[in-house]
N, C-alpha and C positions, 0 to 999 in steps of 0.2 A: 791380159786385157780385162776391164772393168767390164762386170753383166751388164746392160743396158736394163734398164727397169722396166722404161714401155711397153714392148710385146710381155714381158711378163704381166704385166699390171693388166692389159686387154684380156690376155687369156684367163688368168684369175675372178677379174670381176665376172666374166661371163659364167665359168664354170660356178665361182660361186653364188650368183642368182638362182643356179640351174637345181644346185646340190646341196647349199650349205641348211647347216642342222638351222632347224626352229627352235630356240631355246624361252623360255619365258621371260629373260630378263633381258632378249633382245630385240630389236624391230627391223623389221626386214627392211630390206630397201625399197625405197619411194613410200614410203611409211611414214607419217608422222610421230615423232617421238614421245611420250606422254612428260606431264607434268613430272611426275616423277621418276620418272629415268636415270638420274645421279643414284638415286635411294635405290633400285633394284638392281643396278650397275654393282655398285657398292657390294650389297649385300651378297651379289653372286660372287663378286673378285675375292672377297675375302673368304667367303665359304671354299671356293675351289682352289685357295690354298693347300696344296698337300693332299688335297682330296678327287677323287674321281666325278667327273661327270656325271654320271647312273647313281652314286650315291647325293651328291646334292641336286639333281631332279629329285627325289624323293622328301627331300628337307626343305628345299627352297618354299615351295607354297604353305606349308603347313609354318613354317618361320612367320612369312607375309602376311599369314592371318591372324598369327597373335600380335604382329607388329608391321602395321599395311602401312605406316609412313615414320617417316624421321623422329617428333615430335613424343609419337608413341613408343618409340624406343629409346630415345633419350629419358622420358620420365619412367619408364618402368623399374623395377626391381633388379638387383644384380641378380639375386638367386633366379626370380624368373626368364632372365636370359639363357643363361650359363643352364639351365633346365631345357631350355626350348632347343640348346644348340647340340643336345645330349644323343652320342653317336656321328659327330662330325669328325671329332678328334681334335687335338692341337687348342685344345678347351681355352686354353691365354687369348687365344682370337675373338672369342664371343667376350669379351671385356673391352677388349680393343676397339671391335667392332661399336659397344655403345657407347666406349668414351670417346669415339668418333663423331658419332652423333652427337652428344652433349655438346664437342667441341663446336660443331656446324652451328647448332641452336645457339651456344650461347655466346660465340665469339664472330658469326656469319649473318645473323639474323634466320638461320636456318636455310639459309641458299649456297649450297657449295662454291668454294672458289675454282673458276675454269681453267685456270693454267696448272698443269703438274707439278712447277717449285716451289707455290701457293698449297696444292691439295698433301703435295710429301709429308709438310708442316702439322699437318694433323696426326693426331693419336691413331696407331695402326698401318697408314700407309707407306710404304715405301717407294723405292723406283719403278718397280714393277706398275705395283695398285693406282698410284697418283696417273702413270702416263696411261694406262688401260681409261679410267675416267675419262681424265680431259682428252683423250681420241676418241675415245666411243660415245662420250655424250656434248663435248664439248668442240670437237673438230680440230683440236690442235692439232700438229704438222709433228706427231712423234709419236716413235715406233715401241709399243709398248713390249719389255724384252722380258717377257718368260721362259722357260726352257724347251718351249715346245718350235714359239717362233723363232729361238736363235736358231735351232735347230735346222728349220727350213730356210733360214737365212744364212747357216755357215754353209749347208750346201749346194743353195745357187750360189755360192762366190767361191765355193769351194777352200773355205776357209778351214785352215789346217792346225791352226796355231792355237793351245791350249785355253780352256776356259773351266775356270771364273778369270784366270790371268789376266786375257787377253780380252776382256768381255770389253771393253772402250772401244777398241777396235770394231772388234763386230758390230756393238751398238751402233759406230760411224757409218758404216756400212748399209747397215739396217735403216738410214734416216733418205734413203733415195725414191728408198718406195711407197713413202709416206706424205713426199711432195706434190702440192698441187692437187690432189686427189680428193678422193672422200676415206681420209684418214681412218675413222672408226670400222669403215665397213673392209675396210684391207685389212686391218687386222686382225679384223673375226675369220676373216677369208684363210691368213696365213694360219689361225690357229686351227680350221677345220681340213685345211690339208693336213699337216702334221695329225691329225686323229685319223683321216682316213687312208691316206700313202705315204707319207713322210714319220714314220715311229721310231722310235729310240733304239727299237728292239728288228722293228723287221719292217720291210718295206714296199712298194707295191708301184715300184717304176713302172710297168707296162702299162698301165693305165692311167697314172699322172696326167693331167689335163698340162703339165709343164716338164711332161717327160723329154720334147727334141730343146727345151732351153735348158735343160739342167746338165752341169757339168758334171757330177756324179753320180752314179747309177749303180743299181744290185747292194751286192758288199763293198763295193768302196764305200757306199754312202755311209753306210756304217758304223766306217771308221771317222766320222764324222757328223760332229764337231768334238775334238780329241777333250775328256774329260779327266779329273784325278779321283784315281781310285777312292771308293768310300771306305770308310772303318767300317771292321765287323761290328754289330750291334752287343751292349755288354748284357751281358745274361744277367737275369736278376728271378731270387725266388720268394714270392710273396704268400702268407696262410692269413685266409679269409675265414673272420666268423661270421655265419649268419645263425643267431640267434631267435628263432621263432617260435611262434605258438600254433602252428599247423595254415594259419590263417592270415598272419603277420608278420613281419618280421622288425628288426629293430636294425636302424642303417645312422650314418652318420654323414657331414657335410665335412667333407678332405680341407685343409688347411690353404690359407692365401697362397702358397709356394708347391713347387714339386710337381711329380706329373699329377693327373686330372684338376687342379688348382681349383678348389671354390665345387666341386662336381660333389650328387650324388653319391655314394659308395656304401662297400662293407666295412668294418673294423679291418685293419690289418695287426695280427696280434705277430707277436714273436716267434710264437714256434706251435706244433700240433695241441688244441687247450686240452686238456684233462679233460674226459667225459665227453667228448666231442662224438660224434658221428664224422668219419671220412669219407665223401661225397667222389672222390677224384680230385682230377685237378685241368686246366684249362690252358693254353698257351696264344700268347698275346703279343705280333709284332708293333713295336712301335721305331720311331724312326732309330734311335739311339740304342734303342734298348729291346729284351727280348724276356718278358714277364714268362716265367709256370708260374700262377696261381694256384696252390693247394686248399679245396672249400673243405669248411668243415660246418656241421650244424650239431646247436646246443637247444634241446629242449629251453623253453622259453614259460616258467613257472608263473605265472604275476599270484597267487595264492603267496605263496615264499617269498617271493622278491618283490619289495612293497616299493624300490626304487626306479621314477619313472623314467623311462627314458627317452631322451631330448627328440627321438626322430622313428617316428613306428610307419611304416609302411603297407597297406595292405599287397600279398603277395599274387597282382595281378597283369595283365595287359597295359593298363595304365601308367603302373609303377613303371614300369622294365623302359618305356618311351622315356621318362626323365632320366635315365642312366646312361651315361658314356659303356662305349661298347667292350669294353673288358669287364665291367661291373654286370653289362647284361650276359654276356656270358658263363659269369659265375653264375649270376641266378639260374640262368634256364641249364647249368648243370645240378644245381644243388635238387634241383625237382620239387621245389616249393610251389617254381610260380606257374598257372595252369594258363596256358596259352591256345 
């Protein structure tokens, strides 16, 4: 027999008034929304792509300030994005993110469009991003499907049947508790239960403010929403030079393709250079893949080598903020940079 949404949806709204996180790029309820709520909407959906909550708190404001509106992040610089976005990871997203902008500015008059088949259309968003907007800032009547809310939605329905497969289904499913309502604010609700009782990994049914509506409980939940196995990540082994003069170091900007695309970095040379220093080495999960980085440092002559090089860096606190987090790694192993 089909959950009734109702009582869920009462006990929900109440527990979340009572409980749900204060996040920056959100407004609590009976709040008026600010002018620019699409833009910090935005900004947060695609930073918490892939990424943890705790980590983009830390990103989020300090982004906002080098770029507090749309207009200012459409005309800025690529490098100075792709710099600002450095330690989020998934670095193709901070491109994405301002050809988004670009597109709003120069195809929108700069005012987002409110319906999700309109915002999909843009550079960067998907099903996910587009329906999260137009719910949370726009009011639309749909359930924005990440993996956290299927999550909490395959087990009120106690949905069994495999996903991504089956994801239509659940979506259908998922569009009950969305009617009628205050769309946006349910689905912050559903995603801040899954953060604090509802987890992938472990679970916290005795205290669920939806613990006597939910048909699964403990380890069944568990085993649900049935997922397919991932691939192991493929190993890869990268040797880094950093080339320095005690003070500096000489770095380079990574190519349009490949991982860190357009980021900060070291040389990655072919194998241990002649003359090096062996610093250790460093290891780096990423979603596909499973980096050891071997560092090595080469004295850095400029008396001798009259050839300059396109990108010197001084080796400090500063620098280390503009690098993606495999690159900052290597530095603060090579013990160049004083922190």
């Amino acid at each position: 027999m089909a959950q009734s949404s109702a009582p869920i949806l009462s006990i929900l709204w109440a527990w979340y008034r009572q409980y749900g996180r204060r996040l920056p790029w959100r407004v609590a309820p009976g709040d008026v929304p600010p002018d620019d709520h699409a833009y910090r909407v935005l900004v947060s959906e695609i930073m918490l792509q892939q990424t943890t909550v705790a980590t983009v708190l830390s990103r989020y404001g300090p982004f906002l300030d080098r770029f507090p509106d749309l207009p200012t992040l459409a005309a800025a610089g690529a490098n100075e994005v792709r710099d600002a976005w450095a330690g989020l990871g998934y670095y193709r997203r901070a491109g994405l993110l301002q050809a988004c902008a670009q597109s709003v500015m120069e195809h929108h008059g700069g005012a987002f469009p409110q319906k999700a088949a309109q915002l999909a259309k843009l550079p960067g968003l998907g099903a996910y991003t587009s329906a999260a907007i137009a719910s949370i800032c726009f009011g639309e009547a749909i359930m924005p499907m990440d993996g956290n809310i299927e999550r909490v939605v395959a087990r009120l329905e106690a949905f069994k049947e495999p996903l991504p497969k089956e994801a239509a289904k659940l979506r259908k499913k998922a569009q009950k508790y969305v009617m009628g309502v205050d769309t946006g604010h349910v689905a912050q609700a559903f995603m801040d239960l899954a953060s604090s009782h509802c987890g992938a990994n472990s679970t916290n049914c005795p205290t669920c403010p939806l613990q006597k509506l939910c048909p699964v409980q403990g380890p069944d939940a568990l085993k649900i929403p049935q997922k397919q196995m991932k691939k192991p990540p493929i190993e890869v082994t990268w040797h880094l030079l950093l080339t320095h003069d005690g003070q500096r170091v000489i770095m380079e900007r990574r190519g349009p393709g490949g991982i860190m695309a357009g980021m900060l970095g070291f040389p990655v040379v072919d194998g241990p250079p002649l003359g090096a220093y062996y610093a250790g080495s460093i290891t780096h999960r990423l979603t596909h893949r499973m980096i050891t980085a071997h560092v090595y440092l080469l004295k850095w002559d400029q008396q001798t080598d009259k050839t300059a090089p396109a990108i010197v860096k001084d080796c400090n606190r500063a620098t280390l903020k503009q690098l993606p987090t495999l690159m900052r790694k290597v530095a603060e192993r090579s013990g160049l940079f004083k922190v």
